[in-house]
Backbone of each chain as ProteinMPNN parsed JSONL, in Angstrom:
{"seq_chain_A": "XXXXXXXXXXXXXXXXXXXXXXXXXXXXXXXXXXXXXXXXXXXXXXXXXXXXXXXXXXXXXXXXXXXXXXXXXXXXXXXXXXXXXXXX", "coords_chain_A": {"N_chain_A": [[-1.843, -16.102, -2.502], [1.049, -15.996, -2.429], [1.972, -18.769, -3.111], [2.081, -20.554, -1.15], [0.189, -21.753, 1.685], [-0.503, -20.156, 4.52], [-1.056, -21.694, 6.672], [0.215, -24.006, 5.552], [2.815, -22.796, 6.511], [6.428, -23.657, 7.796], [6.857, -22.144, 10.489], [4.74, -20.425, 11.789], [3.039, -17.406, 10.987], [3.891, -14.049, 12.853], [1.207, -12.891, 14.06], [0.704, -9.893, 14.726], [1.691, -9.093, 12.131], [0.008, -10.449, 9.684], [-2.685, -9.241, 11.096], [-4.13, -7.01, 10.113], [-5.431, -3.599, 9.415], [-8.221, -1.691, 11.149], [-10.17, 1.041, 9.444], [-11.172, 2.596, 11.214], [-8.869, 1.624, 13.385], [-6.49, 2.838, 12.055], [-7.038, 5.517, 11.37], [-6.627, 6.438, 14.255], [-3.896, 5.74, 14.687], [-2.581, 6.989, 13.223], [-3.314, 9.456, 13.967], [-1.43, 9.834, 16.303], [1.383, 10.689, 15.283], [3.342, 13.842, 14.927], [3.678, 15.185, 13.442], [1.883, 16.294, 11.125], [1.7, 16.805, 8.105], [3.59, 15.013, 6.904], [4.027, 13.479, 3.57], [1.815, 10.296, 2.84], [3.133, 6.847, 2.404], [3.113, 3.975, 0.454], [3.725, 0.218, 1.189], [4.493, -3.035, -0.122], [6.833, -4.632, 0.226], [7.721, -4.706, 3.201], [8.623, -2.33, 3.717], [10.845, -1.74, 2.182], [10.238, -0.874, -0.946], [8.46, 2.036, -2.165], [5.28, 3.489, -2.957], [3.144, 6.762, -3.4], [-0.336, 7.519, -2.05], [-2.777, 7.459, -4.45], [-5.576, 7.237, -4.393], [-8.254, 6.849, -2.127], [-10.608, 4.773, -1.517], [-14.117, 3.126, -1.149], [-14.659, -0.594, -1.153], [-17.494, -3.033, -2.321], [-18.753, -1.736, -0.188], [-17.443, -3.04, 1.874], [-14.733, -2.667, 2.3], [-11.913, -0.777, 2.471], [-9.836, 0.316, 0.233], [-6.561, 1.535, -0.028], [-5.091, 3.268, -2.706], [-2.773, 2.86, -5.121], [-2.151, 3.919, -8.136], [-0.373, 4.681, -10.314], [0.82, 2.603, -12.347], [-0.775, 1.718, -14.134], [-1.132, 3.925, -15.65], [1.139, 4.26, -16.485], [1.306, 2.72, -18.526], [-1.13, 0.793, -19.97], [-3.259, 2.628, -20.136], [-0.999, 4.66, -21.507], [-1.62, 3.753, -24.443], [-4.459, 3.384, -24.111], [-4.993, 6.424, -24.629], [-3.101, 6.711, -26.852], [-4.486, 5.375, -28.727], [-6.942, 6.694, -28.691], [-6.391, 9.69, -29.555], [-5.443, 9.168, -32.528], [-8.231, 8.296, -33.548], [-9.059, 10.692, -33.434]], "CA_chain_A": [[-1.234, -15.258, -3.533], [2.474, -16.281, -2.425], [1.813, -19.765, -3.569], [2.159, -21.461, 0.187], [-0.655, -21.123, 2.347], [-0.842, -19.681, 6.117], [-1.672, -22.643, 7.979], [1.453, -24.539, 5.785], [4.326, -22.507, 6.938], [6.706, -24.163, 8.893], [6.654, -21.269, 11.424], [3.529, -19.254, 12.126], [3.591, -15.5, 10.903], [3.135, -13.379, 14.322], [-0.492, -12.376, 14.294], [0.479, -8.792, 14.007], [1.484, -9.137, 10.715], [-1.41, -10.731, 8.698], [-3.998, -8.986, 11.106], [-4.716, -5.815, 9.241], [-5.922, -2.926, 10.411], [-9.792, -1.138, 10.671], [-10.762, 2.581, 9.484], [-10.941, 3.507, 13.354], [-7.31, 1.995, 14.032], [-5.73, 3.553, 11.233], [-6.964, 6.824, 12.19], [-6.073, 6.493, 15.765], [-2.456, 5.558, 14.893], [-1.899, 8.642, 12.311], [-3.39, 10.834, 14.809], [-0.436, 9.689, 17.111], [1.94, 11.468, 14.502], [3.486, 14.91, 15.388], [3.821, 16.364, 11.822], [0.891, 15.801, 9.954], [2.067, 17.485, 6.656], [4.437, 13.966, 6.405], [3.734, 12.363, 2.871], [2.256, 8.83, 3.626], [3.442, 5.917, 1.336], [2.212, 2.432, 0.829], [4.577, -0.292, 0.673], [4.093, -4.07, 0.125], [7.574, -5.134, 0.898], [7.789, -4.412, 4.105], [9.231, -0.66, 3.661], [11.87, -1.374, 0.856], [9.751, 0.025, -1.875], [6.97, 2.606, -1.125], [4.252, 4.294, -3.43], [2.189, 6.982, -2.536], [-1.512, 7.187, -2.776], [-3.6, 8.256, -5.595], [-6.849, 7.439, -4.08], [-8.659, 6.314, -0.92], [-12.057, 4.331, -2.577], [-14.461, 2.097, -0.867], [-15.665, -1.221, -2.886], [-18.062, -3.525, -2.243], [-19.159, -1.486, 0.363], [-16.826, -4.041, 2.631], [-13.59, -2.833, 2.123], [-11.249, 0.649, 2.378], [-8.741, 0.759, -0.352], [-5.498, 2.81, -0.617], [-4.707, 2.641, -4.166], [-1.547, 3.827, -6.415], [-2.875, 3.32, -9.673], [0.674, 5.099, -11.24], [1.646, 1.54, -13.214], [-1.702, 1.606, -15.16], [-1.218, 5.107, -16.033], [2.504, 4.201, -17.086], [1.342, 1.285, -19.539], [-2.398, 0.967, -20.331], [-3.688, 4.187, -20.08], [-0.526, 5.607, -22.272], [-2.125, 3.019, -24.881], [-5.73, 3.756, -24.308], [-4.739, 7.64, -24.713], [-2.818, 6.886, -27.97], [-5.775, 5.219, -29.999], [-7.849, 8.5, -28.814], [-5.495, 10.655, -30.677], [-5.584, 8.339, -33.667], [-8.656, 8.505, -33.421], [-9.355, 11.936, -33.874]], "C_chain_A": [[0.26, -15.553, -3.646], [2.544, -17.639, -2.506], [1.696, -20.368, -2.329], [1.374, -20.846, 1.174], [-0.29, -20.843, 4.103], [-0.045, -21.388, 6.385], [-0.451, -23.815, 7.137], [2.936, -24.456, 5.74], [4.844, -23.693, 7.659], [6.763, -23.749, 10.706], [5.9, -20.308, 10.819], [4.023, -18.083, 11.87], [2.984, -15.402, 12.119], [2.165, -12.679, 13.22], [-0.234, -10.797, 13.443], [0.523, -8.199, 12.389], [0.483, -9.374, 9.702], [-2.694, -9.859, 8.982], [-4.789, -7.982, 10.237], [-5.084, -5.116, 10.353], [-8.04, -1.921, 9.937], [-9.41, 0.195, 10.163], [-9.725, 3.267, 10.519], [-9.392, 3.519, 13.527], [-6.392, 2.628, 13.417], [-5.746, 4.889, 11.267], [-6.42, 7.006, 13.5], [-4.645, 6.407, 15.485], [-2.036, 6.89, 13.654], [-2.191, 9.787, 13.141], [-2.02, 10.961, 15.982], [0.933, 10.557, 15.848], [2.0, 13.139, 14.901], [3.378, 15.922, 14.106], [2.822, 15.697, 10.74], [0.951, 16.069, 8.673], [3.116, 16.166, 6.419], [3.817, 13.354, 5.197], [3.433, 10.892, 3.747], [2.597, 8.046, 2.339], [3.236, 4.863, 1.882], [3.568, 1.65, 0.515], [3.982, -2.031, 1.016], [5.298, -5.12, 0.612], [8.308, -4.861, 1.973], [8.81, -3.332, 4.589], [10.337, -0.478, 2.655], [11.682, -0.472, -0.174], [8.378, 0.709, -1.497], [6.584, 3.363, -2.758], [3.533, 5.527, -3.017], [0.981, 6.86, -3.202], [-2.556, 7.555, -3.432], [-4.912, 8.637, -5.058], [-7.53, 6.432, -3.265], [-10.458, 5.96, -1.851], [-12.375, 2.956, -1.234], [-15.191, 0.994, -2.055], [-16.276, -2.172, -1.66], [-18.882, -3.263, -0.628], [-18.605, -2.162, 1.907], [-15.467, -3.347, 3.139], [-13.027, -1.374, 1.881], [-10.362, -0.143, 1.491], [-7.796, 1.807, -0.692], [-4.996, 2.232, -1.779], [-3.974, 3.93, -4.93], [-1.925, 3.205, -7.426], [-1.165, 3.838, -10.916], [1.193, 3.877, -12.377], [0.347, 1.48, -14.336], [-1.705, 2.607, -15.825], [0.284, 5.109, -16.711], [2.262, 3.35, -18.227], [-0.05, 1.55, -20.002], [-3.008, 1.92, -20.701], [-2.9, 4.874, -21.101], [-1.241, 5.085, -23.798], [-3.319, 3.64, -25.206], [-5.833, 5.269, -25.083], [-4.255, 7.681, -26.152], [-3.737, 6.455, -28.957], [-6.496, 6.187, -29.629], [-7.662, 9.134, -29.608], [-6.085, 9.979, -32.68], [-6.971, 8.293, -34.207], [-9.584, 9.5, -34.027], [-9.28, 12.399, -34.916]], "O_chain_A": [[0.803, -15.422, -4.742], [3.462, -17.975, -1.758], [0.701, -21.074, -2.498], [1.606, -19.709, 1.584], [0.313, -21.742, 4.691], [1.075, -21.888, 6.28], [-0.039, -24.645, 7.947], [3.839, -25.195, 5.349], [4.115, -24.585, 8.091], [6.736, -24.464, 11.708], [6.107, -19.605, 9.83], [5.094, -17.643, 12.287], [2.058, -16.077, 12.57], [2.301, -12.181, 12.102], [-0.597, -10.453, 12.319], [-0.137, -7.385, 11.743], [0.163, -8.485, 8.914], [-3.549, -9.582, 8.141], [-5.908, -8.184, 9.766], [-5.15, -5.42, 11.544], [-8.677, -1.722, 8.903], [-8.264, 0.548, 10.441], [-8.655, 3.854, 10.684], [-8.677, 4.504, 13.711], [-5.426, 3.042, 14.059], [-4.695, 5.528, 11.21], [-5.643, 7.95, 13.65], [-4.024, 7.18, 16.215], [-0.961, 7.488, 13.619], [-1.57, 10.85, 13.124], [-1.68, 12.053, 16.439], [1.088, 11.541, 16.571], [0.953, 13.733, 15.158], [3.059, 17.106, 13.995], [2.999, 14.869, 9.847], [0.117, 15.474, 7.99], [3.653, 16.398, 5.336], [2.933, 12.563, 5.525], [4.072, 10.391, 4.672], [2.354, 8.572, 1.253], [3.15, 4.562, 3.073], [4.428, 2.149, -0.21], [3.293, -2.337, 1.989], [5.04, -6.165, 1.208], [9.527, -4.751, 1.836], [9.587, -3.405, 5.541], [10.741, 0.628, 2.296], [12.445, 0.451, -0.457], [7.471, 0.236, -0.811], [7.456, 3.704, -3.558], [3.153, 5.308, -1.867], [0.829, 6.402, -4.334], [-3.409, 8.101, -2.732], [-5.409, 9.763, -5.097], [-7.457, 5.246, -3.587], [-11.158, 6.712, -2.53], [-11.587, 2.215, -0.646], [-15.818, 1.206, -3.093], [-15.873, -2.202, -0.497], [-19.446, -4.154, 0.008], [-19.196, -1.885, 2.951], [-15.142, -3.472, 4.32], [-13.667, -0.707, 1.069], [-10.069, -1.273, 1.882], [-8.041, 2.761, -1.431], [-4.575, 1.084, -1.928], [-4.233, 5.103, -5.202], [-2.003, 1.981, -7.534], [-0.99, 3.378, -12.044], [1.961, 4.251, -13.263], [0.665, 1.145, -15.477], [-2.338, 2.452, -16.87], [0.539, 6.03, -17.487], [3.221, 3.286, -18.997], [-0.188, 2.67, -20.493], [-3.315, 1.956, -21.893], [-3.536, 5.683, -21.776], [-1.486, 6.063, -24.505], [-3.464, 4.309, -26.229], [-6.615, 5.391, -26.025], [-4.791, 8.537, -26.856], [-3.826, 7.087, -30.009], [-6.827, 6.788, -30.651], [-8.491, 9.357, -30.49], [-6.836, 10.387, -33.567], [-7.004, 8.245, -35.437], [-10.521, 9.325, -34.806], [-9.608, 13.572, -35.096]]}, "seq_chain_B": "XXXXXXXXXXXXXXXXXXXXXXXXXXXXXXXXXXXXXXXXXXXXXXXXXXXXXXXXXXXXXXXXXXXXXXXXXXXXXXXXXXXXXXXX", "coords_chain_B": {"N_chain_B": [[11.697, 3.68, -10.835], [9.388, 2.271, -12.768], [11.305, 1.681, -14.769], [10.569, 3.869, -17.053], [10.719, 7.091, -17.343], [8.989, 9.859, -15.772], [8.589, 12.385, -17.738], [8.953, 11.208, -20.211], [7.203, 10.062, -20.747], [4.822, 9.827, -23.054], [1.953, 10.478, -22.986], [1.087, 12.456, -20.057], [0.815, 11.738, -16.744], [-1.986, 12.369, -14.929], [-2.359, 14.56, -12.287], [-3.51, 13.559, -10.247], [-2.96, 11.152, -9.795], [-0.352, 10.772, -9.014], [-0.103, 12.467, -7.374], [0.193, 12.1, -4.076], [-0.814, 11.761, -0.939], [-1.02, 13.779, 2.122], [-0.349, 12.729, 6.133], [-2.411, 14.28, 6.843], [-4.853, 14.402, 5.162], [-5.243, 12.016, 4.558], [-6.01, 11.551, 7.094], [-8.451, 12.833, 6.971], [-9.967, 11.973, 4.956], [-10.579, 9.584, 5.568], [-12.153, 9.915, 7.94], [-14.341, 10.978, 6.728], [-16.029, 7.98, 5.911], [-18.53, 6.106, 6.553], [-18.56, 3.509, 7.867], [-16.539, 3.03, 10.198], [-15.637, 0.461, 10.914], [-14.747, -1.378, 8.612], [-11.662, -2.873, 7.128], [-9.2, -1.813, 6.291], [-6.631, -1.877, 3.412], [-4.028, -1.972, 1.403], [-2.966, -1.455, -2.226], [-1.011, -1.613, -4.689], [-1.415, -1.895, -7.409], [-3.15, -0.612, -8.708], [-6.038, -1.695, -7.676], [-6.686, -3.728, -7.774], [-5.419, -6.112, -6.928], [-4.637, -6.289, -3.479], [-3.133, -6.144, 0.141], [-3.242, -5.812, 3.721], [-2.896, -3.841, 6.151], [0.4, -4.419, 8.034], [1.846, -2.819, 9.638], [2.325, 0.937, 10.387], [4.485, 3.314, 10.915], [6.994, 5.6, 10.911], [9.701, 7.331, 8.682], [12.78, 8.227, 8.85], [11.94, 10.668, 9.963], [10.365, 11.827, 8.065], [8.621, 10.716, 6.431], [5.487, 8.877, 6.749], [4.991, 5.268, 6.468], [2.831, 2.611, 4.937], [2.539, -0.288, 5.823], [2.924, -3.02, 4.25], [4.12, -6.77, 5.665], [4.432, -9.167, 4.798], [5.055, -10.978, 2.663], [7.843, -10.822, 3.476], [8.047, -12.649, 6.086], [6.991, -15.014, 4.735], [9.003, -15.825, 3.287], [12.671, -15.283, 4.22], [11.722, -14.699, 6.583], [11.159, -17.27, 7.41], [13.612, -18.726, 7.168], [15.158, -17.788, 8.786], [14.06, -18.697, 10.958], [14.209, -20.965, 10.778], [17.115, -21.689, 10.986], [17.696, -20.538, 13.604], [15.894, -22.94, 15.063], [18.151, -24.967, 14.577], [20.411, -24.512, 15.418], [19.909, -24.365, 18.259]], "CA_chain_B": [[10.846, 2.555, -10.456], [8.662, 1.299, -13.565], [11.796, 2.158, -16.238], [10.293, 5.083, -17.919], [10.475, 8.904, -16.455], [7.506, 10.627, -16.112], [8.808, 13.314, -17.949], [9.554, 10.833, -20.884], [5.633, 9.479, -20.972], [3.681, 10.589, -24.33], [0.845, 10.923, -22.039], [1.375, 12.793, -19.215], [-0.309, 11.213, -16.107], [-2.99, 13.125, -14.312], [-2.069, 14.806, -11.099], [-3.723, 12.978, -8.638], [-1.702, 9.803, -9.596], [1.389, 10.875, -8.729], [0.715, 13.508, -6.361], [0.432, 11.533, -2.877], [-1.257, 12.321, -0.049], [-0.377, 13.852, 3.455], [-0.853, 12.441, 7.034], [-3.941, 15.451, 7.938], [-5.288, 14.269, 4.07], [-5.111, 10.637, 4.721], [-6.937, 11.186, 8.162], [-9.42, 13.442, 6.195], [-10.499, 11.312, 4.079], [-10.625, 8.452, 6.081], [-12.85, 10.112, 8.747], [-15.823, 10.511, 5.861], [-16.307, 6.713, 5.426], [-19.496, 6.024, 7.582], [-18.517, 2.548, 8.815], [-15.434, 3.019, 10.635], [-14.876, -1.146, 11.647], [-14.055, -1.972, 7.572], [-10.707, -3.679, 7.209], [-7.818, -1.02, 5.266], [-6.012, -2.993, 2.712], [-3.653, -1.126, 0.068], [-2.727, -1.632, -3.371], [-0.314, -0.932, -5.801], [-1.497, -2.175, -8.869], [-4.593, -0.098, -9.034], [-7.248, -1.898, -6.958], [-6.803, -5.207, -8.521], [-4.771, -7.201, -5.745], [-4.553, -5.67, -1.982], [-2.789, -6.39, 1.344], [-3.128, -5.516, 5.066], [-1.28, -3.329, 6.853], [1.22, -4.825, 9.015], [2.562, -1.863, 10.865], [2.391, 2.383, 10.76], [5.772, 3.494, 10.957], [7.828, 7.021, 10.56], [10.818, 7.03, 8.335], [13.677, 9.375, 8.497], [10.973, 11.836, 10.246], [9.986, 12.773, 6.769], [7.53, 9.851, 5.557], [4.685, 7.974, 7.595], [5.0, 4.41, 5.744], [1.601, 2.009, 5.478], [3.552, -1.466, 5.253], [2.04, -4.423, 4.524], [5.136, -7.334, 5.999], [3.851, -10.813, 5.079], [5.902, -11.351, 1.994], [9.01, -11.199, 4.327], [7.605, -13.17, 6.832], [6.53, -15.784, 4.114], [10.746, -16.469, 2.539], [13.646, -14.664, 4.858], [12.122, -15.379, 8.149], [11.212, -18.643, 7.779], [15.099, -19.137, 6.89], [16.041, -17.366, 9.982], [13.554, -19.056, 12.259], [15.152, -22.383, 10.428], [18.27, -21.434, 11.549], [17.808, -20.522, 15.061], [16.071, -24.08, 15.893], [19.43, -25.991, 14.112], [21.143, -23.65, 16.439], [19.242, -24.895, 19.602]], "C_chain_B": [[10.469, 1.621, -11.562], [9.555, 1.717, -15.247], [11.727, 2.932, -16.931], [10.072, 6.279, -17.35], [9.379, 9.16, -16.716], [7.463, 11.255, -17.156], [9.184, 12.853, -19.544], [8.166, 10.067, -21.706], [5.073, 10.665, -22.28], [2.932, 10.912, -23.681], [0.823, 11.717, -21.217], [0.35, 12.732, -18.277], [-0.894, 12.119, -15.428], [-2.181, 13.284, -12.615], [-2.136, 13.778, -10.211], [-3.293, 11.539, -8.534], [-0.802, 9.937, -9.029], [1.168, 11.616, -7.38], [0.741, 13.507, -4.703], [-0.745, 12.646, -1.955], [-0.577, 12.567, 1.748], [-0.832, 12.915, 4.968], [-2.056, 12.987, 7.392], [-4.72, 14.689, 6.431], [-5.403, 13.304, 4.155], [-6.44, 10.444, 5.96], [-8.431, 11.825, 7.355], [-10.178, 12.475, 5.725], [-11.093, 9.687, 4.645], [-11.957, 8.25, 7.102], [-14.518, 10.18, 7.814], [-16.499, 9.432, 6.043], [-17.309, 6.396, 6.808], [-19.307, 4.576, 8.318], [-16.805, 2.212, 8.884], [-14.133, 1.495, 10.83], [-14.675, -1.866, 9.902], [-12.961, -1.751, 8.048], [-9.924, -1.903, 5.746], [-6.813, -1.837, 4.474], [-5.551, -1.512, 1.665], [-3.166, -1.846, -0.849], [-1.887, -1.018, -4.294], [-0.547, -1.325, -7.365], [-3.418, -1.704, -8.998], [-6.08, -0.531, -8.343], [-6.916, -3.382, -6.972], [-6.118, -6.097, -7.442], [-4.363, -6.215, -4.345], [-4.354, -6.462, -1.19], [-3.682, -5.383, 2.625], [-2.599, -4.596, 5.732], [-1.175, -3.697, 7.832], [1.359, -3.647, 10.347], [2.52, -0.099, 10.03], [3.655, 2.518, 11.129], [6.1, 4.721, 10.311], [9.227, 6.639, 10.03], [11.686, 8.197, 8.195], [13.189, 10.758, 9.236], [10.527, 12.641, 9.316], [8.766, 11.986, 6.25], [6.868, 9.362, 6.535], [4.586, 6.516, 6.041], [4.061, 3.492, 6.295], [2.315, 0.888, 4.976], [3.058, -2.698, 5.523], [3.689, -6.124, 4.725], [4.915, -8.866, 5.668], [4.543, -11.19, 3.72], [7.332, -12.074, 2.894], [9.228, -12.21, 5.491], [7.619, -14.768, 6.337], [8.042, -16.673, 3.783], [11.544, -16.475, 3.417], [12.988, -14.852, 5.706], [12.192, -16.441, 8.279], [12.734, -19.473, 7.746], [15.546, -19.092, 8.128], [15.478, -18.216, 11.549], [14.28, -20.644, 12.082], [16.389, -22.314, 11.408], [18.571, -21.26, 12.897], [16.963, -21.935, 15.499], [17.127, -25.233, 15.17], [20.066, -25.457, 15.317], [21.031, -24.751, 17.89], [19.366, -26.258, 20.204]], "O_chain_B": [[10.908, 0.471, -11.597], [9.041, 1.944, -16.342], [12.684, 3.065, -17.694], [8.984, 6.398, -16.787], [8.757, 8.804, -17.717], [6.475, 11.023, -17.853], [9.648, 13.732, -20.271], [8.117, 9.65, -22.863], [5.0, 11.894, -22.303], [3.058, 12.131, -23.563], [-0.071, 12.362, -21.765], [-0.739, 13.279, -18.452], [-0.08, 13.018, -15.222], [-1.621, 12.393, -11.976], [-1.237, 13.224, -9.578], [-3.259, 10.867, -7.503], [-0.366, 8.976, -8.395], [1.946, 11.512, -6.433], [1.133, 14.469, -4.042], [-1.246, 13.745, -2.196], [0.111, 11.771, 2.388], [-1.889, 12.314, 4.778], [-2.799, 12.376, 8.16], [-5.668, 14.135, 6.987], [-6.311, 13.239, 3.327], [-7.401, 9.675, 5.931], [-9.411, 11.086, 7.258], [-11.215, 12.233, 6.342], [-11.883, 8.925, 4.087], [-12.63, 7.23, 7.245], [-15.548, 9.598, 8.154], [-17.673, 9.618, 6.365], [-16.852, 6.453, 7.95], [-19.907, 4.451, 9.386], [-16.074, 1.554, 8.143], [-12.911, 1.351, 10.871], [-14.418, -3.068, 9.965], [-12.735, -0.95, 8.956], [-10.342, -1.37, 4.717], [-6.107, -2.558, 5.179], [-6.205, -0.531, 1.31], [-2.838, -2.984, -0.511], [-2.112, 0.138, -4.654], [0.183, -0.997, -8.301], [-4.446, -2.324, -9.272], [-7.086, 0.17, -8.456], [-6.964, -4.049, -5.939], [-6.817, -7.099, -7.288], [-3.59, -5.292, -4.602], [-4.972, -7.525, -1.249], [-4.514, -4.499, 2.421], [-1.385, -4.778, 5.83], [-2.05, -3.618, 8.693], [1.059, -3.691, 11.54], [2.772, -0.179, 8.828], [4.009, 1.59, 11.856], [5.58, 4.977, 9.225], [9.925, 5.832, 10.644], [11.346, 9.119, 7.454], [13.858, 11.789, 9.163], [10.292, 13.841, 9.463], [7.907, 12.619, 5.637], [7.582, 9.287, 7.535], [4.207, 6.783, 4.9], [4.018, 3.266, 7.505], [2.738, 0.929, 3.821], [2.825, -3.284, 6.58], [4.2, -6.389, 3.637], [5.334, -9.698, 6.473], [4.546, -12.415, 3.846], [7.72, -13.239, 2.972], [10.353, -12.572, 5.836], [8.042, -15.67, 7.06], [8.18, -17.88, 3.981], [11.61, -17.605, 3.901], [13.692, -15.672, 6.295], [13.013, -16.949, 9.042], [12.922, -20.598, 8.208], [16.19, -20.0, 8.654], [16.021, -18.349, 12.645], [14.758, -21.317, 12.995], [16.464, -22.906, 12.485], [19.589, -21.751, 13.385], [17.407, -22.248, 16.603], [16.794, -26.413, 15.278], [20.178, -26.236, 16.263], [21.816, -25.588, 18.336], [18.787, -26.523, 21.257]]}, "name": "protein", "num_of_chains": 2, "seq": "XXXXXXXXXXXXXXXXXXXXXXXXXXXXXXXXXXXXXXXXXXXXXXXXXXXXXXXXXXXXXXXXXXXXXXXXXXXXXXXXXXXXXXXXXXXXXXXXXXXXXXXXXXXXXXXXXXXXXXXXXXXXXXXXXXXXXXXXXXXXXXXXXXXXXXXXXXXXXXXXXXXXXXXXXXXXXXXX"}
């Protein structure tokens, strides 16, 4: 997705980074948390910008997704919503 | 964030876009999912492209942040790891 694959960095990402995490460990490490009422937020650049999350969905029966859907609902959706009207 | 206020949207987006979830709401929801050993991957563009998470992390003692780090890893370290074997 970042045009240069893994395996031809010049230096190896540490492990922990790429591995991901399961279900199980992701529960286990929020249960370590003292204030559970903390908003959580998602972020893809490594905590600069954060989201939070609309909705926890499994797909292909494979795979947990946390998903902020707010940019489709800012653009597309205002769109889809205005030919409704029109519509009417 | 995405240029346009909420408050400025013809549409006005549906709650549960915007309105985040907590640490006890996160575990909630998480604990449902009958096969615990799937992989957690989040998304900010609605489902459509998903990461990893890197690391669980508390910010400020106000936010729990789910941070996926492999962008940074990918540009800016490899600079820095450059740099420390010229060094050497």
């Amino acid at each position: 997705a970042l045009g240069i694959k893994m395996k031809d960095l010049r230096h190896p990402i540490p492990n922990w980074v790429t591995a991901g995490k399961t279900v199980r460990q992701l529960i286990e490490e929020l249960q370590t948390f003292e204030n559970l009422d903390m908003p959580v937020r998602i972020s893809l650049d490594g905590g600069e910008t954060h989201q939070g999350i609309s909705l926890v969905m499994k797909r292909d029966n494979s795979l947990c997704l946390l998903v902020n859907s707010e940019a489709y609902y800012r653009t597309e959706w205002q769109a889809f919503k205005g030919s409704q009207s029109r519509d009417a």
